[in-house]
N, C-alpha and C positions, 0 to 999 in steps of 0.2 A: 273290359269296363265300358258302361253304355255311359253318356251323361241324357240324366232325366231332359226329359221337352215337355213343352207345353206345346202342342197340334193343333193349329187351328180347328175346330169342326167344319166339318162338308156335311152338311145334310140334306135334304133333294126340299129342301123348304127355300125363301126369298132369301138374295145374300145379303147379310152384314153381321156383324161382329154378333156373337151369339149372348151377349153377358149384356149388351143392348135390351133384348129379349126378356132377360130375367130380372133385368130392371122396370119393367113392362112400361119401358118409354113407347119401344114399337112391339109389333107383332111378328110373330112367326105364321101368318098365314094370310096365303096368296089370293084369298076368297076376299080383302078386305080392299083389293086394289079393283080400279075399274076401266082402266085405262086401255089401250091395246099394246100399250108398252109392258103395263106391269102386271097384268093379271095372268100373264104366263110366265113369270118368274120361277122356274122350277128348280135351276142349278143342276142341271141333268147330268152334265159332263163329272158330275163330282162322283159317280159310281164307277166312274172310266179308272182304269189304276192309273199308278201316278208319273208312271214312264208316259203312257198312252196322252196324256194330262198337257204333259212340259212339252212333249213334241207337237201338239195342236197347238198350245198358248204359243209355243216360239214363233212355228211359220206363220199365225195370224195375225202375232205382234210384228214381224217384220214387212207382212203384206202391207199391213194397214202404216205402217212407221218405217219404209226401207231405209236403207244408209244413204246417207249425204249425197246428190245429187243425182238418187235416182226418183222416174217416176211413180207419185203414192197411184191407189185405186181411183178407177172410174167412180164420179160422182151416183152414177147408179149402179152402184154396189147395192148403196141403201133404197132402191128403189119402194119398199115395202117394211112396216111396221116391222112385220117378221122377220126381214133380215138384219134389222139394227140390234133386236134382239138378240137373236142367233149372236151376232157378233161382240155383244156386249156381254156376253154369259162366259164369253171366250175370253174376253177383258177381264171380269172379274175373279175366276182361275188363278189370274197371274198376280192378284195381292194376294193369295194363300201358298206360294211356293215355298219352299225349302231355303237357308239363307244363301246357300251356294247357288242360284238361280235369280236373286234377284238382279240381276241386269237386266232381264226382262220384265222384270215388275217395273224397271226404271223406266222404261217405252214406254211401257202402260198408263203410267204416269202422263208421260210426254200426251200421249194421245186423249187421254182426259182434258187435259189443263189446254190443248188444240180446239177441241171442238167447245168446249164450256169457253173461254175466251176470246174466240173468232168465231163467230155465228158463221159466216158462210165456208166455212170447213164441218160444221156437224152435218149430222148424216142429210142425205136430199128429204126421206123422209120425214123425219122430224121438224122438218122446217115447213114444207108445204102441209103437214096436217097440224098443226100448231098443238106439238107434243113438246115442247120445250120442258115444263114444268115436270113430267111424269122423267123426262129424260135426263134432268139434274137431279131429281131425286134417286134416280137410280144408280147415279154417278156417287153421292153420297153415301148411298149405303151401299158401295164395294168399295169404295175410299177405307169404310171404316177396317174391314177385313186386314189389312196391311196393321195396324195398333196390335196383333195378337204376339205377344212374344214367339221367338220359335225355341229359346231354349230356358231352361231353367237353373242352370250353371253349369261353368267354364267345369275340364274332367281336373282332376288333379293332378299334380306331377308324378309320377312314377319315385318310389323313394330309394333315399339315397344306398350307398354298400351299405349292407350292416341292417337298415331300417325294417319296421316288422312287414309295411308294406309291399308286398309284389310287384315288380318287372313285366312281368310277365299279362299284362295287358294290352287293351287295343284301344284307339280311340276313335269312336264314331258318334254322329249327330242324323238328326233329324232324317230320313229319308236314306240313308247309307251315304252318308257327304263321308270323304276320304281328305284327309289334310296332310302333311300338305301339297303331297303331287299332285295333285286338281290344280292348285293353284299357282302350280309351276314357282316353288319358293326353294331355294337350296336351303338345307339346314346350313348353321354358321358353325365352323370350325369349334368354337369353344360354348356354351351352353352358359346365356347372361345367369339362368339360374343355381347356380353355383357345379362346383366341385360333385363329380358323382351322376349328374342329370343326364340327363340324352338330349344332346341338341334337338335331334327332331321333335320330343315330346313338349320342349319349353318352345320352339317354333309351332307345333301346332296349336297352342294354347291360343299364340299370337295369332297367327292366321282366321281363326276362330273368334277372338274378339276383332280384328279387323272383318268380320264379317257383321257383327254383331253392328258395331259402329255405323255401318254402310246401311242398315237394316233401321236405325235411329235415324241417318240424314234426312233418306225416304220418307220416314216419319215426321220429321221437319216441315220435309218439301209439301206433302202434302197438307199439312198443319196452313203456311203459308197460300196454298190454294184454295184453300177453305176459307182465311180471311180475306183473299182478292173476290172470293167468289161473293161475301158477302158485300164487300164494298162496291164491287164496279156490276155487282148483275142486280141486287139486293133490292134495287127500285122494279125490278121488275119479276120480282119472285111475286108469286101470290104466297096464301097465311101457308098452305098446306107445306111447301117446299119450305119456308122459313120453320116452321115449326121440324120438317126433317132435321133439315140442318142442325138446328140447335139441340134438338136428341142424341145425334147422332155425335155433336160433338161433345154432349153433357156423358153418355155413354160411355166412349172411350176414353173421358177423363177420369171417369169414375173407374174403371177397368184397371188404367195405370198409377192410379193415385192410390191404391187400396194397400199397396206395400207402404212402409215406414216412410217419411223420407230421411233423406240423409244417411239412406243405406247402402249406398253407390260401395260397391266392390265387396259385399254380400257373395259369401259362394263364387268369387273369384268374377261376378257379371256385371256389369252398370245396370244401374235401376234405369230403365226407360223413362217411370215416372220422373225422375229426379233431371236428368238430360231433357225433357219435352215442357216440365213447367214454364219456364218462361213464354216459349211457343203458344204454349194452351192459353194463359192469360193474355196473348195477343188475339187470340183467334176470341177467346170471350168479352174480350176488350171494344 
């Protein structure tokens, strides 16, 4: 038994959420930017498989972000447009992961929310060519990528003796996520879901919506960067990056708001919409 997903799209076009697009807030085409930041927006890496993918977003995420007390990159990493680029194409990657991966979407984050709130941590280039503007707007629309659900419901429980339903299944997500040995969880002794259940199937349910959850905070997190980003940069946005912003967040609200609300546990999943409303009213607030 597979459970249905919703996959982000990769397409070799500029990133952000694609339903953006077909709301024709923005464009799908890299002809419309002029910048040296964004007119080579291609999303190249996204033809790369998806093994190939996670092992480039890791080691770049941890180059750029090491662990606690080690030293980050030479300020002239960024010596040149094209390598902020480069490295920002590698950034954006890491909002379209699989849910068992985002720890590294969580860096990603970190490294956004760095360089957009301490100017002199953004890259050397963008600062000496006064590419600020092209460069938050590109932060915006991969921010948006992270909004795409990754699944479409929780699988069902395997049915009880007797029941018409089959045993005799497996349970997999997005990308071949395996549950719950990935996540190093023993099943429990007795199965909270009754009499008949398989602890491991009523533990993978869980581990899966504890994925899901961690997948929402992220979406929080960045929810709340977007409204600092308005408040404390906002005097210094020009129209064009303010007019992103507000697409980008008019977009994704539109995206998540399109289920019912008050549908929360729908197909065994939290409605995203329904967890993110109040957030989205602050950020439009």
């Amino acid at each position: 038994m597979k459970i249905p997903i919703c996959t982000p799209r990769r397409t070799v076009r500029d990133m952000f959420l694609d339903w953006i697009a077909q709301l024709k807030l923005l464009q799908h085409d890299p002809r419309m930017y002029i910048s040296r930041l964004l007119y080579i927006q291609t999303n190249i890496l996204a033809i790369l498989p998806l093994a190939t993918r996670k092992t480039l977003i890791s080691e770049i995420t941890t180059y750029l972000h090491p662990p606690h007390g080690q030293p980050g990159p030479e300020p002239t990493l960024f010596s040149s447009p094209a390598h902020v680029k480069w490295f920002m194409e590698v950034l954006g990657q890491g909002f379209v992961l699989p849910l068992e991966d985002m720890h590294i979407t969580t860096d990603d984050i970190s490294i956004y929310s760095q360089w957009l709130f301490e100017p002199s941590h953004r890259p050397v280039a963008v600062r000496r060519e006064n590419l600020d503007q092209e460069f938050f707007q590109i932060i915006f629309h991969q921010f948006s990528l992270l909004f795409q659900p990754r699944l479409s419901r929780l699988p069902p429980l395997p049915g009880r003796p007797g029941s018409v339903h089959s045993n005799n299944t497996t349970i997999a997500t997005m990308n071949s996520l395996t549950l719950p040995t990935t996540l190093g969880i023993p099943p429990p002794a007795i199965s909270a879901a009754g009499p008949g259940i398989p602890p491991s199937a009523q533990q993978s349910r869980e581990a899966i919506m504890a994925l899901v959850i961690r997948h929402v905070e992220l979406c929080k997190k960045v929810l709340t960067v977007f409204t600092m980003a308005g408040r404390t940069l906002g005097s210094t946005f020009t129209r064009d990056t303010w007019v992103v912003l507000l697409k980008v967040v008019l977009g994704i609200t539109d995206h998540l708001l399109r289920e019912p609300m008050g549908d929360q546990g729908r197909n065994g999943l939290l409605n995203m919409g329904d967890e993110l409303c109040e957030h989205f009213l602050r950020v439009r607030g």
